[in-house]
C-alpha positions as CSV (number, residue, x, y, z in Angstrom):
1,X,70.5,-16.6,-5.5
2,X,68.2,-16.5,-8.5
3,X,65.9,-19.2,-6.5
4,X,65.9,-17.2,-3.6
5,X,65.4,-14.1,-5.7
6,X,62.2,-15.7,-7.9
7,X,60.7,-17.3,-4.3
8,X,60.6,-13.8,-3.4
9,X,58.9,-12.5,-6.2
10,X,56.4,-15.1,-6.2
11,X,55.7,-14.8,-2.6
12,X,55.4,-10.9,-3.0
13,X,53.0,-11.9,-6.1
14,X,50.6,-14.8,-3.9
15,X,50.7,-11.4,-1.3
16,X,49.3,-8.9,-3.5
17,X,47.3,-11.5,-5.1
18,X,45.8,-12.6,-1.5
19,X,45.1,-8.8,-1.2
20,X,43.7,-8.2,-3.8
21,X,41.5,-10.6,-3.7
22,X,40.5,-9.5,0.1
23,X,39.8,-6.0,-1.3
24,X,37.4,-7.6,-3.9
25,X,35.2,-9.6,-1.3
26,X,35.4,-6.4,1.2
27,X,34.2,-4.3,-2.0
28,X,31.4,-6.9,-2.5
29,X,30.3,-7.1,0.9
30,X,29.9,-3.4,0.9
31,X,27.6,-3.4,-2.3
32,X,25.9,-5.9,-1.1
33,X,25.2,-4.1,2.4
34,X,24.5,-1.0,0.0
35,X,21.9,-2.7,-2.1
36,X,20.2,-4.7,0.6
37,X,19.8,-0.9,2.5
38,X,18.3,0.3,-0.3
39,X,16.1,-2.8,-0.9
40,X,14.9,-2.0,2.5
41,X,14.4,1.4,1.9
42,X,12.5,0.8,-0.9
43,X,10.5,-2.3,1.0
44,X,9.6,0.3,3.3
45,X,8.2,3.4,0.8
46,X,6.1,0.8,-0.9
47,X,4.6,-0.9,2.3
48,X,4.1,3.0,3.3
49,X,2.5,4.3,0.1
50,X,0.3,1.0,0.5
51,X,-0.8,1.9,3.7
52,X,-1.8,5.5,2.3
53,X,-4.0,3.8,-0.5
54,X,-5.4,1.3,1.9
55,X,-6.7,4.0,4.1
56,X,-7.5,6.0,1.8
57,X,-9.8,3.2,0.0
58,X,-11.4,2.7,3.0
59,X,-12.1,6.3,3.9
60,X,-13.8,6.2,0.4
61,X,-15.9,3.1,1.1
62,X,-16.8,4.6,4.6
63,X,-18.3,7.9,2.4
64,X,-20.0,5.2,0.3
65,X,-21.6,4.1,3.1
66,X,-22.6,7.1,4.5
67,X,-24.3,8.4,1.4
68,X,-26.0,5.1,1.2
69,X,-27.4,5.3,4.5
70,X,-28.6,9.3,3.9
71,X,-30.5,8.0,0.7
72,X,-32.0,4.9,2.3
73,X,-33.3,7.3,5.1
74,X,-34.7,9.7,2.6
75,X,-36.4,6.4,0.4
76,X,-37.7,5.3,3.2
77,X,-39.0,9.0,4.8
78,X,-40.5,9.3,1.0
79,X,-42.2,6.0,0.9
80,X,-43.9,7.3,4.3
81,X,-45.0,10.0,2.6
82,X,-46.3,8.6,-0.6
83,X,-48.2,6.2,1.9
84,X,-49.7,9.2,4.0
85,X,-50.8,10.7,0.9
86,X,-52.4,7.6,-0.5
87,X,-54.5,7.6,3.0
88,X,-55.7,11.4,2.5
89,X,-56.5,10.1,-0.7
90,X,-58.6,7.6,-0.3
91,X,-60.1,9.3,2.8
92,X,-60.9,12.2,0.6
93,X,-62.9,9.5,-2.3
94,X,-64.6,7.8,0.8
95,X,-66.0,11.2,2.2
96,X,-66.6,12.6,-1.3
97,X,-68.6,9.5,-1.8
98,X,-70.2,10.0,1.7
99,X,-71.6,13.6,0.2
């Protein structure tokens, strides 16, 4: 009877041992789920705030270029200029040396 009675108590033990240790793996399984989902989560903000700063970077390189552009335009509308005054000029020494 004692035999019976301890094989009992040791079965009952290996039982709530065996379910304990499921409860443990399911417990870790669901962390792990939990921190892979946030992982994710977080994978996802960063690829999205990257995005942002990409195109925001290359909205600023595009006003770069534009500005660029207007002040070549206006170096090179100036050069004409300072050419077609240099032609008056020297029109107006060859025609005052005419007189």
């Amino acid at each position: 009877m004692l035999k019976k009675r301890a094989d009992q108590i040791v079965l009952k033990q290996e039982k709530a041992a065996e379910t304990a240790k499921k409860e443990k793996l399911l417990e870790a399984k669901e962390e792990l789920h939990t921190l892979r989902a946030d992982l994710e989560q977080e994978t996802r903000e960063r690829r999205g705030e990257l995005q942002r700063l990409e195109r925001r970077n290359l909205q600023k390189e595009e006003t770069l270029d534009k500005k660029t552009a207007a002040i070549e335009k206006k170096e090179d509308k100036l050069q004409n200029k300072m050419r077609q005054l240099e032609n008056r000029e020297e029109a107006v020494e060859k025609l005052t040396r005419i007189n």
